[in-house]
GUSENU-62098 format. One record per atom (N, C-alpha, C): residue in one letter; x, z, y. Coordinates in steps of 0.001 Angstrom, whole numbers, plus 500000, padded with zeros to 6 digits. Example, Ala and Ser with C-alpha at 12.3 -4.5 7.8 and 13.67 -1.06 7.14 Angstrom:
<sites>
A513190507800494310 A512300507800495500 A513200507800496700 S512850507080497750 S513670507140498940 S512900507870500030 
</sites>
This chain:
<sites>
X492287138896912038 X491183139211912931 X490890138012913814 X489844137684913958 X489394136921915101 X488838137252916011 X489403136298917461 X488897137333918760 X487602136205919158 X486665135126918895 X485935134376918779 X484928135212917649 X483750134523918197 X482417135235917228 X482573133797916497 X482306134250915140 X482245132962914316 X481701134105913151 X482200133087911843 X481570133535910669 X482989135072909780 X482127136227910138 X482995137493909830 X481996138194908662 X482811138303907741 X482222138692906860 X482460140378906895 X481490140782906607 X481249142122907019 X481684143116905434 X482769144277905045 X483129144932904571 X482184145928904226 X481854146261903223 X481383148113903407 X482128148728902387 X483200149503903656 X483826150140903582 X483923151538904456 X484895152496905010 X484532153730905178 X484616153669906847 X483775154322907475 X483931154237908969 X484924155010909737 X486145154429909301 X487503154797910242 X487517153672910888 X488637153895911950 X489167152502912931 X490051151999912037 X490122150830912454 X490834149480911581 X490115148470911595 X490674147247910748 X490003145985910497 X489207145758909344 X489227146779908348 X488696146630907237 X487519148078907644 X486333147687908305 X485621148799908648 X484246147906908752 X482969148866909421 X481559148476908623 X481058148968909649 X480626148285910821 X479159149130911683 X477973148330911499 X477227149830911224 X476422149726910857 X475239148821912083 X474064148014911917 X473807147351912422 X472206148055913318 X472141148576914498 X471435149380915298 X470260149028915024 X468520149377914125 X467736148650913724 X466717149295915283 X466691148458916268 X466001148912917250 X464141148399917116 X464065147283916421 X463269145809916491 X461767146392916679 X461602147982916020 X460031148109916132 X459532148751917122 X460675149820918097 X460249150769918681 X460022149584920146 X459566150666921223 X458990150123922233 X460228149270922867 X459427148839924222 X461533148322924620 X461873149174925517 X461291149608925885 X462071151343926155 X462926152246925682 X462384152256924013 X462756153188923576 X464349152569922922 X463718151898922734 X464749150457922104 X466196150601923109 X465722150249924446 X467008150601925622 X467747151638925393 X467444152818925344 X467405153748925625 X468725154291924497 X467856154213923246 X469132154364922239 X470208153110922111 X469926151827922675 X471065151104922708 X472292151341923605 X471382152020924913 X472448152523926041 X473513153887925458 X472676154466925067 X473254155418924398 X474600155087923500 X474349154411922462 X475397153781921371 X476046153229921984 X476262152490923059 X477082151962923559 X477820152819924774 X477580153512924853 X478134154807925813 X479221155612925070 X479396155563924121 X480103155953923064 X480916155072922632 X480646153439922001 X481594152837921029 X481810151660922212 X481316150986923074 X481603149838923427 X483196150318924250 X483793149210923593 X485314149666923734 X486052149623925457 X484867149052926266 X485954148797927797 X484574149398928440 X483878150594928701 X483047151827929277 X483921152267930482 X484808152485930013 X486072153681931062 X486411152770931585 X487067151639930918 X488209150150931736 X487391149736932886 X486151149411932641 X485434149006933344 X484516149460934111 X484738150768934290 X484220152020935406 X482180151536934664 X481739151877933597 X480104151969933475 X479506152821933717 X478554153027934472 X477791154171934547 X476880153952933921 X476788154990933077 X475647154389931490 X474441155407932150 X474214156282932915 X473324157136933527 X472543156477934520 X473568155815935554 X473313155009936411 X472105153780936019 X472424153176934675 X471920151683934102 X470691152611933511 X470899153387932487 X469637154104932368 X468539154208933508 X468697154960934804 X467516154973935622 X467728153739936268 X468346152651936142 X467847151229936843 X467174150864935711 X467657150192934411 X466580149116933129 X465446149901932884 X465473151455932757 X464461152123931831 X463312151882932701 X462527152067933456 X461598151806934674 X460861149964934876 X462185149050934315 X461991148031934294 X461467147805932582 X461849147954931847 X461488147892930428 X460013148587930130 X460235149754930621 X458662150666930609 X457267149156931336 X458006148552932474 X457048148056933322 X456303147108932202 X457688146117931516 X457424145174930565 X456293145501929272 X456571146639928921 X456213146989927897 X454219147681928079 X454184148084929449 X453337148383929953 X451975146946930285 X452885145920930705 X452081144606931083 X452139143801929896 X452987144035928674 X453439143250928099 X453824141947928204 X454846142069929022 X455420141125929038 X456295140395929078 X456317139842927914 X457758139754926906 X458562138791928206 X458391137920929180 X459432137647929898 X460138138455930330 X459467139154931371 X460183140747931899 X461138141208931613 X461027141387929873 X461773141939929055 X462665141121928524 X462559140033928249 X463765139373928036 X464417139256929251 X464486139283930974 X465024138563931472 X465821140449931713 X464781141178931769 X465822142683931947 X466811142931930704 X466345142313929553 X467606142873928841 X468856142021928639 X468509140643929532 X469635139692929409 X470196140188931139 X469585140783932126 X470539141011933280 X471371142642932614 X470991143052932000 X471469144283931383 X473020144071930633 X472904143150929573 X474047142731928988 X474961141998930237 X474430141211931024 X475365140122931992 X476028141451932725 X475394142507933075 X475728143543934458 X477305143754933259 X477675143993932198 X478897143908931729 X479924143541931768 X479994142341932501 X481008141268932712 X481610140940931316 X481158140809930190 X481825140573929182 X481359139331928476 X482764137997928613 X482228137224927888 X481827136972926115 X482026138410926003 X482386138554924152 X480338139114923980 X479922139418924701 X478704139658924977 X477535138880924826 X476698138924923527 X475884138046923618 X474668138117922920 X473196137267923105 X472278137225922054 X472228136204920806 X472970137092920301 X473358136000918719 X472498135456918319 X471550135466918433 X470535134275917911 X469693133190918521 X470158133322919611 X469611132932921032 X470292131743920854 X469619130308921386 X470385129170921709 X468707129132922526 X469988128534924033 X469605128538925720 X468648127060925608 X469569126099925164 X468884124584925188 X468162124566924550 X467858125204923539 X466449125100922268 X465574125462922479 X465243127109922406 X464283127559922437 X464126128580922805 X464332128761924244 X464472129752925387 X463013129084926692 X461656129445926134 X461148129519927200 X461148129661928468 X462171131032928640 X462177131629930226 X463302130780930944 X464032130826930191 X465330129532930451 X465143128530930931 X464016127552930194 X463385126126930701 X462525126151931466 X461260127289931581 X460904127096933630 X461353127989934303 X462696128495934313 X463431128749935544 X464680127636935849 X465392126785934803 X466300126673935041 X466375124749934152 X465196124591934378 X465316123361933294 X464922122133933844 X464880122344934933 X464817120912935751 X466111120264936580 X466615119650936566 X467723118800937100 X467689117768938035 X468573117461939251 X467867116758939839 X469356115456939835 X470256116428939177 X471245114975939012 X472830115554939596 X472445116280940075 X474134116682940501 X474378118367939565 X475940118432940076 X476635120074939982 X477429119968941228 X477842121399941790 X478200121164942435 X479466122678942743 X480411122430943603 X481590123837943204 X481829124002944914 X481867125640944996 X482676126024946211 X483961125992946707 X484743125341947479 X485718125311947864 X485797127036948338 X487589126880948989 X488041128430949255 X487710128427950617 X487402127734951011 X486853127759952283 X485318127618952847 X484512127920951701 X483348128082951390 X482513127064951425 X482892125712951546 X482024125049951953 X481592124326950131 X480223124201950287 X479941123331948720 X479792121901948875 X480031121543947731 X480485120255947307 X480088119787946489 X479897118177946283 X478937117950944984 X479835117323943758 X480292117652942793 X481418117092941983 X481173116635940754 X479523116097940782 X478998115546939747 X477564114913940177 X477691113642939682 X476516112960940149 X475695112024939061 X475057112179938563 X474331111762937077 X473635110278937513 X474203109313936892 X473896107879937486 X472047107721937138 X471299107017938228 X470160107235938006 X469648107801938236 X470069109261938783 X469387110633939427 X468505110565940418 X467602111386941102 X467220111484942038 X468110112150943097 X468774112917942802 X470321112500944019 X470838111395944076 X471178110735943115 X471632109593943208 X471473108481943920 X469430107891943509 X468580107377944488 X468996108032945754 X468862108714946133 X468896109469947883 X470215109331948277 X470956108756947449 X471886108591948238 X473319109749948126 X473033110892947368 X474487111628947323 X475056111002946698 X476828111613946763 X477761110645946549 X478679112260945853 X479318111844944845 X480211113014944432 X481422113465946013 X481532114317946074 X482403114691947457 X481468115307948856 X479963115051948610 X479211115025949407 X479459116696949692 X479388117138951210 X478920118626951425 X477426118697951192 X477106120090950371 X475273120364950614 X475212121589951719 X474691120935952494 X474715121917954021 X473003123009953692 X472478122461953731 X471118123539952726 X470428123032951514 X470121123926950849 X469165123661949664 X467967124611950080 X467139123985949389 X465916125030948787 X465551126173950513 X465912125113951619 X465383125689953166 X466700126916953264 X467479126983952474 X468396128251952784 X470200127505952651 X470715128382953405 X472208127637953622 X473122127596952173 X473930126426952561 X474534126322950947 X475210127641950490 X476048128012951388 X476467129357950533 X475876130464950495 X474268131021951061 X473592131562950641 X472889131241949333 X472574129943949335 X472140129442947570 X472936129722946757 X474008129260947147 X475157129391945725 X475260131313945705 X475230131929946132 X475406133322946498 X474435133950945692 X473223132834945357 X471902133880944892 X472174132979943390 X472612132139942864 X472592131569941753 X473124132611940294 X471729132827939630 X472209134104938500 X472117133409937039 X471631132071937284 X471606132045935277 X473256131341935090 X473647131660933822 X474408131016933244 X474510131017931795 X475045130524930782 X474975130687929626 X475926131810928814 X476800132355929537 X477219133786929194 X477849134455929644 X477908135753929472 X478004136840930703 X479114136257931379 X479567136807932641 X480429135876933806 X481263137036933844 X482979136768933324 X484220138343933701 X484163138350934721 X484969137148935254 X485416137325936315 X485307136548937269 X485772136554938383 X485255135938939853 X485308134634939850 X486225133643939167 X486482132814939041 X485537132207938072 X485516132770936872 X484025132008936013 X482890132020936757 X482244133501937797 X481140133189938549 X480984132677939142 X481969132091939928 X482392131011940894 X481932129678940317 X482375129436939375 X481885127968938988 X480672127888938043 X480131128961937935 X478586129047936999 X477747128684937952 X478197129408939485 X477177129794939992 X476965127975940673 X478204127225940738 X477806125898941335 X476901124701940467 X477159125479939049 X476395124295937864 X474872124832938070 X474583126099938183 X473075126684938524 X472428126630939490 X473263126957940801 X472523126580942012 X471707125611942052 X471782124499941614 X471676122923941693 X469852123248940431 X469735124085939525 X468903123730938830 X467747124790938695 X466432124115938830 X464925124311939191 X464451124293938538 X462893124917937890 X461915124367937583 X461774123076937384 X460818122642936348 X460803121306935894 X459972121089937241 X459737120053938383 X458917119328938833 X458773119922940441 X459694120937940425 X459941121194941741 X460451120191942776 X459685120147943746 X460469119567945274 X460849120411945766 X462613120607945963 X463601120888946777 X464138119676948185 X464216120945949404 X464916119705950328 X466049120373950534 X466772119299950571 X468479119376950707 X468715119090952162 X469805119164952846 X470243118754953972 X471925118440953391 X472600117298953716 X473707116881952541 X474374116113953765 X476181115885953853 X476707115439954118 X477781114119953699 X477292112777953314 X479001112453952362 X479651112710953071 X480886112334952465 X482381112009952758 X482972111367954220 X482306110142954390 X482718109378955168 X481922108914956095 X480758110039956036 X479719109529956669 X479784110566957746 X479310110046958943 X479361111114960326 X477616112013960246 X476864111777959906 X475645112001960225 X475224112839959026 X474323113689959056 X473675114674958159 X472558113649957230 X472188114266956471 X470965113892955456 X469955114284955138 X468592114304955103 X467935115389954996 X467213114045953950 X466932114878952728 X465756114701951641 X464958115668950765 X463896115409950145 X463245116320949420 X463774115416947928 X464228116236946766 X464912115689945489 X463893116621944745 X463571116010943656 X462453116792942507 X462874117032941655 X462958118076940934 X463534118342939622 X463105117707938677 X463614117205937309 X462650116767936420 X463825117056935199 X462749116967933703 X463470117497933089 X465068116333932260 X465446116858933073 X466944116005932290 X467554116464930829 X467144117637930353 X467999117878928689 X469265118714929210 X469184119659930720 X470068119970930792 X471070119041930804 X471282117872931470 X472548116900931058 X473513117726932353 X473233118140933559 X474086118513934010 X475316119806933843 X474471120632933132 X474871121734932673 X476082121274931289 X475291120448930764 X476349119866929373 X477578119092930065 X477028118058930761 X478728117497931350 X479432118952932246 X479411119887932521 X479936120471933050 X480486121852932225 X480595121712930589 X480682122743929607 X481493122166928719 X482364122220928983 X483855121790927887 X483282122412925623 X482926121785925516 X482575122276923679 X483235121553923214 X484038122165922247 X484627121271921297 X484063121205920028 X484147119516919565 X483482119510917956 X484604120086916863 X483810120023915649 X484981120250914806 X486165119101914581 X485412117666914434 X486471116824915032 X487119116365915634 X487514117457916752 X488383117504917694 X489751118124916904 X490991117491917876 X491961117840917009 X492339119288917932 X492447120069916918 X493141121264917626 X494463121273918182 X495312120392918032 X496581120591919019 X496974118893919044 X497579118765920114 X497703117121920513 X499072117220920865 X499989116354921067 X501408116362921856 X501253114783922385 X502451114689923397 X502979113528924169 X504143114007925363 X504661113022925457 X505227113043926367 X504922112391928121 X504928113162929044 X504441112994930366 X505659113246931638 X505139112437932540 X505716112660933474 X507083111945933323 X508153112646933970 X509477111966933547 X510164112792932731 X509815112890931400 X510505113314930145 X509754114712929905 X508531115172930056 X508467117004929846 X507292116563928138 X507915117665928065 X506678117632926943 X505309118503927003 X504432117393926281 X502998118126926982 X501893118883925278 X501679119769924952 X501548120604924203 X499990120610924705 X498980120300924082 X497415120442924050 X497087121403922768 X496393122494923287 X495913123646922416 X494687123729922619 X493955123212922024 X492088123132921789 X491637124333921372 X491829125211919901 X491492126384920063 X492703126571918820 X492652127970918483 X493217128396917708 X492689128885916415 X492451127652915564 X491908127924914482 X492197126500913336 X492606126265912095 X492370125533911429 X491535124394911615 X491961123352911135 X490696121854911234 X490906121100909721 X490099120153909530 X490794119108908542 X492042118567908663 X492058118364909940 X492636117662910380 X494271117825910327 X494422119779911057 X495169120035911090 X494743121690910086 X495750121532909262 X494843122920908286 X495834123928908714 X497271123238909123 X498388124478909123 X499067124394910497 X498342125103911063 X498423124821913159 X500085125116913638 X500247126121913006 X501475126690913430 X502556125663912723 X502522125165911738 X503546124055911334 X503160122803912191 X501900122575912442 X501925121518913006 X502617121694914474 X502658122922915322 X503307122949916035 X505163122884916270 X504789123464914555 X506802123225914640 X506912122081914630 X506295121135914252 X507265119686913687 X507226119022915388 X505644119394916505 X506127118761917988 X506656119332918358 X507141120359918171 X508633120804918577 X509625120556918668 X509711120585917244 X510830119026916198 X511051118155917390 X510106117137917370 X510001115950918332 X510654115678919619 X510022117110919969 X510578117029921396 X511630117931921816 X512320118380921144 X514056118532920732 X514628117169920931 X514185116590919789 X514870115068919359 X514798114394920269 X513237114264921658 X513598113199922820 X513944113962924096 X514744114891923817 X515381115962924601 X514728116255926413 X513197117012925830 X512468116967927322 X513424118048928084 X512830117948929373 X513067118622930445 X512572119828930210 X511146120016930214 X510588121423929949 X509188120989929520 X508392121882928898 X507543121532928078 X506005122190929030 X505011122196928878 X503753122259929440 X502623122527927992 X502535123674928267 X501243124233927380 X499807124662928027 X498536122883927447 X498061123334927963 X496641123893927517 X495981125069928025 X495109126129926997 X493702125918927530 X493333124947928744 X492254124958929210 X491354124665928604 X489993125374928698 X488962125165927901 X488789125897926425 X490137126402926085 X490753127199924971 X489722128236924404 X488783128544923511 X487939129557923087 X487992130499922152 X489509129954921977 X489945131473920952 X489990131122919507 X489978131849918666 X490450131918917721 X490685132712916854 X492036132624915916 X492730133408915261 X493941134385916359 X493524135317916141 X494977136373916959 X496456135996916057 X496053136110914942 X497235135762914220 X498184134589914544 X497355133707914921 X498275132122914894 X498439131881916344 X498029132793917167 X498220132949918469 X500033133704918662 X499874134967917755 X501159135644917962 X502273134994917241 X501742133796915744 X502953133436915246 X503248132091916479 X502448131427916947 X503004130053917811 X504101130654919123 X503324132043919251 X504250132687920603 X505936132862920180 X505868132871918510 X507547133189918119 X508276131725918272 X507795130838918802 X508565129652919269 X508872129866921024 X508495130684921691 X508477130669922792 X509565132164923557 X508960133180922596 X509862134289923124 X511140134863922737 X511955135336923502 X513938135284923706 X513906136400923185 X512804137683922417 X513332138508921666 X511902139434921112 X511806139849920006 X511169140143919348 X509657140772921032 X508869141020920840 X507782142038921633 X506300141689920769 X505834142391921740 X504096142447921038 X503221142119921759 X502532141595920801 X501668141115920853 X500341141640921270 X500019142877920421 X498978143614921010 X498947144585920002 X498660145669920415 X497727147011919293 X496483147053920039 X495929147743918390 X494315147182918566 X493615148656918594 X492583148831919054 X491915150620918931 X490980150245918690 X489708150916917723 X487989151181917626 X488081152075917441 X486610152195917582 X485882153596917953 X485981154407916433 X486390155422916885 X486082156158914728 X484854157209914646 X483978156963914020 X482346157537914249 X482935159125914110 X483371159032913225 X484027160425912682 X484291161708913245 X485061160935914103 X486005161670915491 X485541161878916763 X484441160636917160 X484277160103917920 X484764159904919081 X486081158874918792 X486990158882919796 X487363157428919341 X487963156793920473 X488929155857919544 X490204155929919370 X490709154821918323 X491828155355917761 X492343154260917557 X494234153886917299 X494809152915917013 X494598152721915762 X494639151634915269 X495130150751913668 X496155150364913522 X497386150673913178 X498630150357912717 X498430149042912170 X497959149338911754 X497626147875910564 X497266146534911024 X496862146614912071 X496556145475913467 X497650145454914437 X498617146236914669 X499587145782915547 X500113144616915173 X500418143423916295 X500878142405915884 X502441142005917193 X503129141928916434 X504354141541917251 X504676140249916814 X505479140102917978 X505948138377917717 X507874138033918099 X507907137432916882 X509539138199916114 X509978136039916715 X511125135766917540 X511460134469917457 X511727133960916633 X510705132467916543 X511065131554915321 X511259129927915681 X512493129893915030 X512932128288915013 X511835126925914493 X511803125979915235 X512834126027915958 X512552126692917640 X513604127452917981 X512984128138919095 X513205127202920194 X512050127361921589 X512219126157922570 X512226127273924326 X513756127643924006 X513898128439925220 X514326127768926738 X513360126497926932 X513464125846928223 X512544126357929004 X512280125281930409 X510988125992931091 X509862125206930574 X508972126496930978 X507267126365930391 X506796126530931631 X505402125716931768 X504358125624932649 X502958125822931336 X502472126748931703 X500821126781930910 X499433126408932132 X499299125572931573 X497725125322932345 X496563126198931552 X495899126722932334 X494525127393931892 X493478126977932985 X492565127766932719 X491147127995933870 X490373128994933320 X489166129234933785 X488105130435934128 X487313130241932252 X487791129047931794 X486578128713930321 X487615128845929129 X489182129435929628 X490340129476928176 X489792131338927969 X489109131486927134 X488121132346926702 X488918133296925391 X488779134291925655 X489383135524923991 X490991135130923648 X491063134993922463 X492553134763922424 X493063133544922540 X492590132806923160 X492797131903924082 X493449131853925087 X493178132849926010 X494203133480927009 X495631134373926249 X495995134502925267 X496931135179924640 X497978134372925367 X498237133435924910 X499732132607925944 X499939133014926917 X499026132481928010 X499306133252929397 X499511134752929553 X498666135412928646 X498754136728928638 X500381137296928746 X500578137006927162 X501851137168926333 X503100136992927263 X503104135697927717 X504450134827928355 X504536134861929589 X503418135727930304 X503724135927931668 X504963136508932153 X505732136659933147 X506666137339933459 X507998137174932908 X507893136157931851 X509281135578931453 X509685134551932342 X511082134807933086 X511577134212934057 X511596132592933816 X511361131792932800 X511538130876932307 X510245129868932735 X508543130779932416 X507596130430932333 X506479130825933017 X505647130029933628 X504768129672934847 X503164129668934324 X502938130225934692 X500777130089934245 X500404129209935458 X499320128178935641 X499358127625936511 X497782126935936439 X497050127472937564 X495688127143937024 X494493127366938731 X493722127147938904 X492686126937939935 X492356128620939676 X492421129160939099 X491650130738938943 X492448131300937599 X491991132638937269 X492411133678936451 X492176132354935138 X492234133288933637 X491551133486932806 X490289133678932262 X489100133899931366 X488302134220931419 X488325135595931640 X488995136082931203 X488936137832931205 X488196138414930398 X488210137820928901 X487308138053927970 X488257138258926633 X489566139749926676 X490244139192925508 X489906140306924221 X489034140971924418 X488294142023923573 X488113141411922001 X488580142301921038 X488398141915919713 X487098142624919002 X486678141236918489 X485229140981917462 X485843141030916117 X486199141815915283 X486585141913913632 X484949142728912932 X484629143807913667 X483252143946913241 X482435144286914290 X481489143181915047 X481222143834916349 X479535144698916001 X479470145553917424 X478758146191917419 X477491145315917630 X476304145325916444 X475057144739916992 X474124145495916740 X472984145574917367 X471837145734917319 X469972144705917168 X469628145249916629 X468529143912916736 X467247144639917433 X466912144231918152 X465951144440919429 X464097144155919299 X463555144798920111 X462229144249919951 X462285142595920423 X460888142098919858 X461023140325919862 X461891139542919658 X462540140126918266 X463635139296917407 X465249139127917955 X465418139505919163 X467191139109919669 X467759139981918988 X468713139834918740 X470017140305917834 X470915140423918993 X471855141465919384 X472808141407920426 X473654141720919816 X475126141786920518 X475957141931919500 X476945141706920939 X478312142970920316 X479492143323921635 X480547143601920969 X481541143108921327 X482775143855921040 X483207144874920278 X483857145268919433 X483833146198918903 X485808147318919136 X486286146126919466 X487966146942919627 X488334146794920843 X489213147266921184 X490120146823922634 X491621146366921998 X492381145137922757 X493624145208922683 X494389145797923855 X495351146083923254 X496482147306923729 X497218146373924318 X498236146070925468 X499639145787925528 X500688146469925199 X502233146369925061 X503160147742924279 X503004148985925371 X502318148838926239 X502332150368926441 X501154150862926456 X500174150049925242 X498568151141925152 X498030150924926196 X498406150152926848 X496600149680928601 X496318148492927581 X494796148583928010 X494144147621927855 X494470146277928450 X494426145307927906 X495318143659928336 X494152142963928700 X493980142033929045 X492988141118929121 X491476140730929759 X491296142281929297 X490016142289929445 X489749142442930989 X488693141800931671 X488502141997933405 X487906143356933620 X488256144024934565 X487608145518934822 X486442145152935793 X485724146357935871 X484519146774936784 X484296145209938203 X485280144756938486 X485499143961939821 X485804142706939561 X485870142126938278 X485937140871938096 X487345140372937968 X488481141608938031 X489855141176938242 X490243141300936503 X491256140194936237 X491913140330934418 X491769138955934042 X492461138775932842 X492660137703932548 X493778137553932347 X494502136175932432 X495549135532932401 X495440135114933833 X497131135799934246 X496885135401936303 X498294134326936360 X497208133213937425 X498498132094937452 X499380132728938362 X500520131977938199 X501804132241939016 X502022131133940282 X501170129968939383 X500820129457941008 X499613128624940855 X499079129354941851 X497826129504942216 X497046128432942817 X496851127103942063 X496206125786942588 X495418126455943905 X494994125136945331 X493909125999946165 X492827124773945783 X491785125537945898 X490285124686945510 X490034124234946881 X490468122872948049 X490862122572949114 X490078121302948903 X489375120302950263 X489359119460950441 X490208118362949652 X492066118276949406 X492731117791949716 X492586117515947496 X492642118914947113 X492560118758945633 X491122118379944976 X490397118814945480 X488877118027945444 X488750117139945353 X489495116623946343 X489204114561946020 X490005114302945095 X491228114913945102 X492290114492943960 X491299114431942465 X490963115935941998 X490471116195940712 X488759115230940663 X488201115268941781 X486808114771941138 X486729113521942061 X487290113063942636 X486748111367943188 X487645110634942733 X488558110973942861 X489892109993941753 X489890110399940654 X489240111519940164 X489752111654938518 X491308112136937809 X492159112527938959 X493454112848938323 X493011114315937738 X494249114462936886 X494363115642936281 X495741116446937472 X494668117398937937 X495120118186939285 X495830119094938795 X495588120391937873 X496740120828936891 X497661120211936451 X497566118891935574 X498792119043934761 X499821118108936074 X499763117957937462 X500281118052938257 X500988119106939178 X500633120406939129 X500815120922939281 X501684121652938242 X501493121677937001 X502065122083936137 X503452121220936661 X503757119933935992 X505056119075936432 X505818119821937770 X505471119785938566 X505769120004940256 X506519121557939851 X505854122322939312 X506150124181939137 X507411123528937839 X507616122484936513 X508512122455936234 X509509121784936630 X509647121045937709 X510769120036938291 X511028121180939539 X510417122324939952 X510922123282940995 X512202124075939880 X511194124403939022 X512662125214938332 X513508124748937634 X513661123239937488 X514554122631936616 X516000122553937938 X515151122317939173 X516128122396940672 X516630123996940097 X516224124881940720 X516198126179940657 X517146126666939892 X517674126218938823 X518302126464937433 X519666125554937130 X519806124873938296 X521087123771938235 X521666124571939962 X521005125482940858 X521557125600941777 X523036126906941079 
</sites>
């Protein structure tokens, strides 16, 4: 099973729960978009697998979209309607949630004059609310004016920075949890209409005095949004090793899936294993950031290098039309049995808010083993819901949507992963980077890698810890 939307070839076979199953595909495309809502809300009131987890009021969303869709359909007008049925899916919190046929940078009208002008920066909230600019596009019209990466933005757009950032709603897919909205909302704030004049009021670093300019949007290609979106190509290598620091070993997990490169992931992980046995590290560092998932499978076999005695991995439930209930699949339980060579030292895992589906499985999995540390600026994505046949529908004016179709279980049958109603789930660090003045400059004006420092620091505490 794969917990990543990719290429799933679809079975027709009998509609029980399991992995070898067939939903059928919701043909909404001719009726009004009303009507269209209406039975999609419905179907999904029934099969979408985290309804209850995630406290939905499918009655509730009914008398909010239906009124808005009627309006669209009434004026015709297909923006309306696209932008209500894309706040409809986002109100989900699910990053497994999406318009499958939709690409944002191409050919998304409503996308490019709301959100397609750039004026040269991104920018992120500290925990102490103040915003910050942590990207500055050489050549910009921020740039010209003078911001400087580190800069405070004291107002935008005549309104205070953390009221802007507060109202910032586009992003490129639905937002779990607090921590992904958190940093969507600083890459969006920042972006306008093509040709808009915005005035800023801006502080640098080292400067005593305020700033006041008017900055114009213009169309950049989205470059800010792209430097600020971790994608990996296919020629990226899916797992990297080295050694760091003073002797630890450092374990890079890109996603979990096959490459040319590397065709057999899980051997390739035994042999840096191998390795770093042989230059006898201290403790090892796995790190998953940016991580988008994968195979579940090669997720639970890499975990049998890590865990001191057989456990699980996950059981899986869908909906059974039949019954209409959901139900476990035996046949999808996956446990993870220890395998040599086994590396029972200490672990530090780095993640963040973009290690997405079974991606977060590590942290998930290995939390709470006295040995091993999650260690990251925020949660997980909180997106660990399984896609083996997801639920889609195809909509008036061509979108195709498409959700989740299973839940994973932990061994005692709760739902794992997935973020509830409030933005809370994921993979939760154990120590909890602070998004501070002090790490700010560290990670974006110097350029260090602020995790895998933190990672080191959390393994040289317990290497003390473990000799007392």
């Amino acid at each position: 099973m794969f917990c990543v939307v990719g290429i799933i070839v679809l079975l027709s076979t009998p509609t029980y729960a399991g992995e070898l199953r067939y939903n059928p595909v919701s043909e909404f495309s001719e009726m009004s978009y009303s009507q269209a809502f209406v039975l999609l809300n419905a179907r999904l009131s029934r099969e979408y697998p985290f309804g209850e987890w995630k406290q939905v009021n499918w009655q509730g969303l009914q008398e909010k979209y239906e009124p808005l869709f009627k309006k669209a359909e009434e004026e015709k007008n297909k923006d309306l309607y696209y932008q209500t049925l894309r706040e409809y899916l986002f109100s989900f919190r699910d990053g497994h949630i999406k318009i499958r046929n939709e690409n944002l940078y191409e050919d998304n009208p409503v996308f490019k004059r709301e959100a397609g002008g750039g004026v040269g920066i991104s920018t992120i909230q500290l925990d102490n609310g103040k915003v910050l600019v942590n990207l500055v596009v050489e050549g910009s019209p921020a740039e010209q004016h003078g911001i400087k990466v580190g800069a405070e933005i004291i107002t935008w757009d005549g309104k205070a920075a953390k009221e802007a950032y507060q109202q910032a709603i586009w992003s490129e897919n639905p937002m779990a949890t607090e921590g992904d909205v958190n940093y969507n909302r600083g890459r969006f704030m920042v972006r306008a209409p093509i040709g808009k004049e915005i005035p800023v009021e801006y502080q640098n670093a080292n400067d005593r005095n305020r700033t006041k300019v008017i900055l114009k949007a213009y169309d950049d290609n989205y470059e800010t949004l792209k430097q600020t979106r971790v994608k990996w190509k296919k020629d990226d290598n899916p797992i990297d090793a080295e050694i760091v620091g003073d002797g630890y070993g450092y374990l890079k997990i890109r996603y979990f899936l096959p490459s040319e490169t590397v065709p057999e992931p899980v051997k390739k992980v035994k042999e840096i294993l191998n390795w770093f046995h042989s230059q006898n590290i201290k403790g090892l560092i796995i790190d998953v950031r940016d991580n988008p998932g994968g195979s579940d499978d090669l997720v639970a076999a890499m975990a049998g290098f890590f865990v001191p005695e057989e456990t699980t991995y996950e059981h899986v439930s869908y909906y059974n039309r039949v019954t209409g209930s959901f139900e476990l699949n035996p046949f999808e339980t996956r446990k993870v049995l220890p395998t040599a060579p086994h590396f029972d030292g200490n672990i530090a895992i780095i993640m963040n808010n973009r290690t997405t589906s079974c991606g977060e499985g590590l942290p998930i999995l290995l939390k709470g083993l006295p040995h091993v540390k999650n260690v990251g600026f925020t949660t997980t994505n909180g997106s660990f819901g399984v896609v083996s046949s997801p639920i889609e529908a195809e909509m008036p004016e061509g979108y195709t949507i498409q959700f989740p179709d299973g839940r994973s279980l932990n061994q005692d049958y709760i739902i794992q992963g997935d973020s509830n109603g409030h933005g809370q789930g994921g993979g939760v660090p154990d120590v909890l980077i602070p998004l501070n003045e002090e790490t700010f400059h560290a990670k974006y004006v110097q350029g260090d890698d602020v995790e895998l420092k933190y990672a080191l620091k959390a393994l040289e505490a317990m290497l003390v810890e473990s000799t007392r």
